[in-house]
N, C-alpha and C positions, 0 to 999 in steps of 0.2 A: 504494500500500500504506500502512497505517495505520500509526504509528508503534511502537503496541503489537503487532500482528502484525506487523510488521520484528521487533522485538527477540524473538518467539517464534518468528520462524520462523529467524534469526540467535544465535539465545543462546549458544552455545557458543563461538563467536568474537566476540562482541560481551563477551562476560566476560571473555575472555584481553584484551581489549586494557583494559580498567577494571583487569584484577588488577598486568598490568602497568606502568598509569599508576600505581595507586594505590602501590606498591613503589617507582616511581622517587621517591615524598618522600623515604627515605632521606639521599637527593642532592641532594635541592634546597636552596633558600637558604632558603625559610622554615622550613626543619625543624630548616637545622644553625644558623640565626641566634640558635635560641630559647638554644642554650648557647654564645651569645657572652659576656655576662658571664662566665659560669665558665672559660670560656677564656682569655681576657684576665686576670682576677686568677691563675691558677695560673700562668699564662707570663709575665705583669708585662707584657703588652703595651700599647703606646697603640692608637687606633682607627687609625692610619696602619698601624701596623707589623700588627694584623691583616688589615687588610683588601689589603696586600699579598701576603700570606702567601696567603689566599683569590685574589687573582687570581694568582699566580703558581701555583699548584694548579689553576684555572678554567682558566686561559691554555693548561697542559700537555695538559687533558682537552679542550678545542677542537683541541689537533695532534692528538691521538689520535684523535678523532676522523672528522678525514680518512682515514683508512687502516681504523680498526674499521668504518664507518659501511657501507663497500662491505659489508659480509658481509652485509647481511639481502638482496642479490640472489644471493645463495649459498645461503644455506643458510635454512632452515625455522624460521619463529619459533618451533615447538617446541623442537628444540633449541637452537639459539642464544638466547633468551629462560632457558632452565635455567642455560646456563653463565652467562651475565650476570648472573642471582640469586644465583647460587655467589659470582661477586665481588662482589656487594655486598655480602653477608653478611660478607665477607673485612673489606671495608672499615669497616664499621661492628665488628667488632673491631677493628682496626687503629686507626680513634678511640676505641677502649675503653682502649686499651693503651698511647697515642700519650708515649714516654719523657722529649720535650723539645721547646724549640722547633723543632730542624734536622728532626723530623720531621714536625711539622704540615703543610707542605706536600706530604707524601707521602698522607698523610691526607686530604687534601682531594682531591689530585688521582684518586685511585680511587673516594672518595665521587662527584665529580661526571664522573668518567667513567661509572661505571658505574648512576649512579641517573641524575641528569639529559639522561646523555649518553645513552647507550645502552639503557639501559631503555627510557627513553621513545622512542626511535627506532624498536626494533622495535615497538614497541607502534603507530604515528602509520604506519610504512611497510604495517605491514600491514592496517590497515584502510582506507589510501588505495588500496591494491593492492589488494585482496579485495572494492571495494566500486565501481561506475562511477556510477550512479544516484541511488544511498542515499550516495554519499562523506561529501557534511555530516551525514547524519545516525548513521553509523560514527563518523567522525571526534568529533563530540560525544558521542557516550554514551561512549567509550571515555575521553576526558578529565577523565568524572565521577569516573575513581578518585584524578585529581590535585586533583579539587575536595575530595571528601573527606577526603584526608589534608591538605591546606591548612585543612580547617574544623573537625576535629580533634584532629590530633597536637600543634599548638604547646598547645591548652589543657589536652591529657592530660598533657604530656611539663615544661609547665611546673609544672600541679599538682602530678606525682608529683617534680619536683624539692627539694619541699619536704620528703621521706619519702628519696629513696634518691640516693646521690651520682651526678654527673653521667654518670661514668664505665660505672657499671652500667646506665644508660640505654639508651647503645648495644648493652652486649649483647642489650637486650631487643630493640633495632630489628632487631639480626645474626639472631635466633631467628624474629623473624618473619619474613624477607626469605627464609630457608632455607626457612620453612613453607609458603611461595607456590611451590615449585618443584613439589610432587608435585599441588599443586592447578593449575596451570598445565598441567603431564603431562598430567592425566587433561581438560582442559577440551579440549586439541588432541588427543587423541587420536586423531582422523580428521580431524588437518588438510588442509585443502583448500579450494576455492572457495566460498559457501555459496551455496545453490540460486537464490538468485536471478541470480547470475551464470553458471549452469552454463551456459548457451547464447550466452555473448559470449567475445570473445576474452581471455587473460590479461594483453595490452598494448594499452592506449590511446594512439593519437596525440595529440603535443602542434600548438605552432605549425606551420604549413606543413605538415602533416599526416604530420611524421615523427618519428623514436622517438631522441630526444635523446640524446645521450652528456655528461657531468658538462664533458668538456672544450668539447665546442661550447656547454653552457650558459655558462659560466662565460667564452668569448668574444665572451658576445650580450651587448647592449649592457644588456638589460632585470636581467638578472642584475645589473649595480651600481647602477642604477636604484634598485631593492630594497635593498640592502645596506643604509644608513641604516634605513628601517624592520623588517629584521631585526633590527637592533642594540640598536634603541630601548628596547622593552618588557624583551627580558629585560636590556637593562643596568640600567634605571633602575627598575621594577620590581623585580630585584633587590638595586639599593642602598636603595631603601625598607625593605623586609624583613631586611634584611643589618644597615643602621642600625635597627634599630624599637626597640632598649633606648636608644639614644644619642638618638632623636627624643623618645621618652618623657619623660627627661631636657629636655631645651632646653624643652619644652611644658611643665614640671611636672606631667606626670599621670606615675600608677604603671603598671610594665608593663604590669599585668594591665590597667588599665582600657584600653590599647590594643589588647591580644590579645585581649580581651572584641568589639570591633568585628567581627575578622576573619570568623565564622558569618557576617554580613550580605554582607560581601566574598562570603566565598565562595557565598554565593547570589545573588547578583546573578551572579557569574560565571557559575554553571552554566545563571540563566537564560538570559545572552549568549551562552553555547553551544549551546545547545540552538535558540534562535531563530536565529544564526548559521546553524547547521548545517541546518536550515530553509528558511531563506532562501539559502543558497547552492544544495542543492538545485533551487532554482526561477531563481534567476538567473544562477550563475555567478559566478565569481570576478572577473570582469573589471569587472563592473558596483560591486561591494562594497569591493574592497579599498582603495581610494582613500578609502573614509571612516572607518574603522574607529579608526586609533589617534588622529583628532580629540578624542575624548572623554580622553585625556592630558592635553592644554592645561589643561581646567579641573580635571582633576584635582589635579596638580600647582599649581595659584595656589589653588587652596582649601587644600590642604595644610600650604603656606607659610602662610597667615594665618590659618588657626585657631585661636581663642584656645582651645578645649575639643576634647573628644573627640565629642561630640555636631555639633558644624559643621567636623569633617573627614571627618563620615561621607558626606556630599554626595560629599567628594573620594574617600574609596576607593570608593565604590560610580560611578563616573565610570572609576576605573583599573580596576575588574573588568569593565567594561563592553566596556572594548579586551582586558585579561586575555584573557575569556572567546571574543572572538571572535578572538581569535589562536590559541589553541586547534583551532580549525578552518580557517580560512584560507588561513594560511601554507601547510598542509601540504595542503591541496587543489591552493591555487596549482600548486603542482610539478608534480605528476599532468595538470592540465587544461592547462598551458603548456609545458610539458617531454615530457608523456606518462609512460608506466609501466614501459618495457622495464629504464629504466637509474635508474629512482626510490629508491631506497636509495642510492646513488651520488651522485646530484644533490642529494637531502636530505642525506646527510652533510655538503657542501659548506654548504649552507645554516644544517644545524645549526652546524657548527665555529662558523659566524659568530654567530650565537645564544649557543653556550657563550661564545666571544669576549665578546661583549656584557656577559653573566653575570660575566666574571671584570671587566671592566674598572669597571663601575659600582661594586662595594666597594673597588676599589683607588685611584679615582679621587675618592668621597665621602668615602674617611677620611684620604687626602693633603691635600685642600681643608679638612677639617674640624682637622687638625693645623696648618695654615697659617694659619686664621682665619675661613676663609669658612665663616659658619654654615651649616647645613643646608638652614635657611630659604628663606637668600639661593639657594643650589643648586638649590632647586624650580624656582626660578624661571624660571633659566635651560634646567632640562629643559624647561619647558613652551614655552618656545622653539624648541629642539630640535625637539621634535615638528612644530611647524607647517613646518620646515624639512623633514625626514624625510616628510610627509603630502602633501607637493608635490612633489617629486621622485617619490614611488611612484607618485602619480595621472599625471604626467605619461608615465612609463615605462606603464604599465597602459595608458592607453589609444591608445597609438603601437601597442603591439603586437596589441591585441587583435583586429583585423580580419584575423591571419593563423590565430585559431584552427579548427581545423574544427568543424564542428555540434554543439552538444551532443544528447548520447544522450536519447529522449524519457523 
């Protein structure tokens, strides 16, 4: 099937899961990074003491998310997707309103449970579940809603910071997070399988051709194999974004001419998506995933030494590159090694360590950065990291993959 008849004869579900990527920005790091200065100056905070405040809010919404993350095998992304927009609406008040420091980390922790955590969960669970065939190609179009509000929200939301204070900001975000729920409603209205899967079964076998439970995944060996490169991206990816006013600084360029970059970022990501989603498709997770977050190494040592904005754009468009196909991936991996029966379950697992990832990388770059180690020098050693993370997955990846059964033609 052609990709443009997939998305016509899929559109109703193929939109719920972009309406629901695109809303989890809310939550994400590049959205709430863009009002790090203004947080910082009204709280008198240094980058240590923020970026603690962020992982201890990140940290909380990774436990929560072991326990929330089971419900998308319960209940119907219809409604469990409403009430998650209801809280995040919640929470983006709650940062509109936020009285003091003891509260930001309350504030955060609902921002990223409920935009990065579980938005996006249902959003990722259900199109790995609704899709056996088409998976990458579900899987990437539905992440073009996270590309979009990445390529975006920080330049709308930094512009309009110049007109309206930061505060009012978020109610705008609250207003629109609420207005995606009755659009959401009407998009699942007849949720269910979509026609191309109407004649397979609703659960796919993973390894050894049985239907995984979170606890035997999480006692296979291949489960902390991974761990490290779940970690990777959104930690350090994260603290990119997280720091992007504090990088700006060290570089001497102005915000904007960094957040001017990000459009390129985020198309290179959507194209890494898309062709991911493609490519996995046709090969298989097992074949691909071993390579994917390589392109971090040079991202990161480009980073570090660029003396301008124009020769670090090499380097994000390198970090969108792994971005984009983590996007699809990860969240295949699960389904095609794990199988589908208990996949909301096993993904939560997976995500907690994701959000984990999320909160460690700002709490961990603005402790170093208060300490002395420049940011710079930190690139570096992520790119490190990676090649460490990149060898471990491949080596796990291809131990196990000779127990998966057939892929479906």
């Amino acid at each position: 099937m052609g990709y443009l008849r997939f998305l016509r004869a899929n559109a109703p579900w193929l939109a719920a899961g972009v309406l629901l990527a695109f809303l989890s920005s809310f939550g994400q790091t590049f959205f709430i990074a863009v009002f790090a200065g203004e947080i910082r100056a009204e709280f008198s905070l240094s980058h240590g003491a923020w970026g603690l405040i962020y992982t201890a809010g990140t940290g909380a919404s990774a436990l929560a998310m072991l326990y929330a993350g089971v419900l998308t095998d319960r209940f119907r992304a219809r409604a469990l997707g409403a009430a998650v927009l209801a809280l995040l609406a919640g929470a983006c008040l709650v940062m509109a309103a936020v009285p003091a420091v003891w509260a930001l980390p309350v504030a955060v922790f609902l921002l990223r449970f409920a935009g990065q955590g579980m938005t996006s969960h249902i959003a990722l669970v259900a199109m790995a579940r609704w899709f056996v065939a088409a998976r990458g190609r579900a899987l990437s179009t539905a992440t073009l809603g996270v590309a979009g509000g990445e390529a975006f929200l920080p330049l709308i939301f930094v512009a309009a910071m110049g007109l309206f204070d930061w505060r009012a900001l978020w109610v705008v975000a609250a207003a629109v997070a609420l207005a995606g729920i009755p659009l959401l409603l009407a998009l699942l209205r007849r949720e269910r399988l979509p026609a191309s899967m109407a004649a397979e079964s609703t659960a796919t076998l993973g390894m050894g051709a049985a239907h995984w439970t979170r606890g035997a995944a999480v006692r296979h060996w291949l489960f902390w194999c991974m761990a490290p490169a779940l970690l990777g991206p959104p930690a350090f990816t994260t603290a990119f974004f997280f720091q992007q006013v504090h990088f700006a600084e060290v570089k001497g360029w102005t915000h904007l001419d960094l957040v001017a970059l990000f459009p390129v970022y985020t198309a290179t990501s959507v194209a890494a998506m898309l062709l991911s989603g493609w490519a996995l498709d046709r090969l298989g997770t097992a074949r691909l995933m071993p390579w994917f977050q390589l392109p971090m190494v040079g991202a990161f040592l480009l980073l570090a030494l660029a003396p301008t904005p124009a020769l670090a754009l090499p380097g994000l468009v390198l970090m969108a590159a792994t971005t984009g196909a983590n996007a699809t991936l990860p969240n295949a991996f699960w389904a095609e090694f794990y199988g589908t029966r208990h996949l909301g379950a096993i993904k939560a697992m997976a995500a907690a360590i994701m959000v984990l990832g999320s909160a460690v990388g700002p709490g961990l770059t603005g402790t170093l950065i208060d300490a002395g180690l420049g940011i710079e020098t930190q690139f570096l050693g992520i790119a490190a990291y990676f090649v460490a993370a990149s060898a471990c997955m491949a080596a796990g990846v291809w131990r196990a993959a000779p127990a998966l059964p057939p892929r479906p033609a």
